[in-house]
N, C-alpha and C positions, 0 to 999 in steps of 0.2 A: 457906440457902446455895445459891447457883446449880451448875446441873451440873458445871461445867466445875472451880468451886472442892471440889466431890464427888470427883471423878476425880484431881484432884489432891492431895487428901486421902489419901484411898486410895493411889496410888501413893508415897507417901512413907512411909506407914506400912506397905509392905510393904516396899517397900525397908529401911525399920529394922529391921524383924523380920527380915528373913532376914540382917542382916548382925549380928544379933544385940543389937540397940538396944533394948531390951525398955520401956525408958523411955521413949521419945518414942515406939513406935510405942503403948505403953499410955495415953499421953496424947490423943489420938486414938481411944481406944475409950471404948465408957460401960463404967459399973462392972458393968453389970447385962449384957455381952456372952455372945452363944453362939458357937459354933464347931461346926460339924457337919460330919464326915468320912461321908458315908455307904459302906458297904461290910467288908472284915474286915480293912484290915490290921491286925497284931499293935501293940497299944499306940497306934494311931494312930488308929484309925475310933472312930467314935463323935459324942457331943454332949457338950459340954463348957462350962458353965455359969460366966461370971464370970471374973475377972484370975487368981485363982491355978489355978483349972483350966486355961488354955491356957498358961500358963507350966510347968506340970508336963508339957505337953504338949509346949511348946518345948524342954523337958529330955531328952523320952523324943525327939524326934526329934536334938537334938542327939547322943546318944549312935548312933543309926542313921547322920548324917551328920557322924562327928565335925572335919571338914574345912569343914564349912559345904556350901553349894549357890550357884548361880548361876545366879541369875533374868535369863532374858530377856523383858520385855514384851512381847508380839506385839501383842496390842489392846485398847483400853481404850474400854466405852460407858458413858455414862449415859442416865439418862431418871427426872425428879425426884431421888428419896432414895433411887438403886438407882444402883450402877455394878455391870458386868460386867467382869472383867477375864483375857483368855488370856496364857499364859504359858506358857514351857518351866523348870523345873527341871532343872538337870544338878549333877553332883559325885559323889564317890566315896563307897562305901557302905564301913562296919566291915567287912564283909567280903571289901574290896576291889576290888570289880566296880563298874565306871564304870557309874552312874546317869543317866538322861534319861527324863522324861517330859511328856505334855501336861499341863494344869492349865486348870479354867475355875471364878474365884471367883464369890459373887455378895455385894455387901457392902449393906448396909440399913441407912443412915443415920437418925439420930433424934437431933434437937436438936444440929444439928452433930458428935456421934460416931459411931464405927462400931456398931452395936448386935445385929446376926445378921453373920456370915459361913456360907456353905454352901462347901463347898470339892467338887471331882468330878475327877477322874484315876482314870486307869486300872489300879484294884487290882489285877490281874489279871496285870499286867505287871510292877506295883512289886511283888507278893506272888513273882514269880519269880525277880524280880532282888537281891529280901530273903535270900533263902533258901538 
């Protein structure tokens, strides 16, 4: 696949995911995908191995965001089977404090699916505004 058809892969299958498409953005992942939060937030950091792991995962954050979020794109790179992509998360937490944060993914294509995601924001900020 050419970069540009990468990059646009990728933003379509975030886009599903955050508006809660779990089917088309899974359709776009391999079976054998990771997902890596590094850092501590509660229920959220971590590595997380394969479809039903990140879906348990899109559970445990739906219950943190039970109104959803809203992604704005800020930039999107590639360079071969790698897109980078920045992004703002906003929306309202369970515990009703208005959420915003930075967000920088990095996604690692293989055989045309997504196959690692590394995901990097700022615990620190989201662990205050969790709380």
């Amino acid at each position: 696949m050419s970069v540009e058809t990468n990059k646009e892969m990728v933003k379509s299958t975030w886009q599903a995911f955050v508006r809660g498409d779990l089917k088309s953005a899974f359709a776009n992942m391999s079976d054998e995908v990771s997902w890596l939060i590094p850092g501590n937030l509660k229920n959220l950091s971590g590595l997380r191995k394969g479809k039903t792991a990140i879906l348990e995962f899109a559970r445990n954050a739906a219950k943190i965001f039970p109104n959803g979020l809203q992604t704005q794109i800020n930039r999107v790179y590639g360079d071969g089977d790698t897109v980078i992509m920045e992004l703002t998360n906003r929306g309202k937490l369970a515990n009703g404090k208005d959420y915003e944060n930075e967000y920088c993914f990095v996604f690692e294509i293989e055989s045309g699916k997504i196959r690692r995601v590394r995901e990097y924001v700022d615990t620190q900020k989201a662990n205050e505004l969790m709380s």
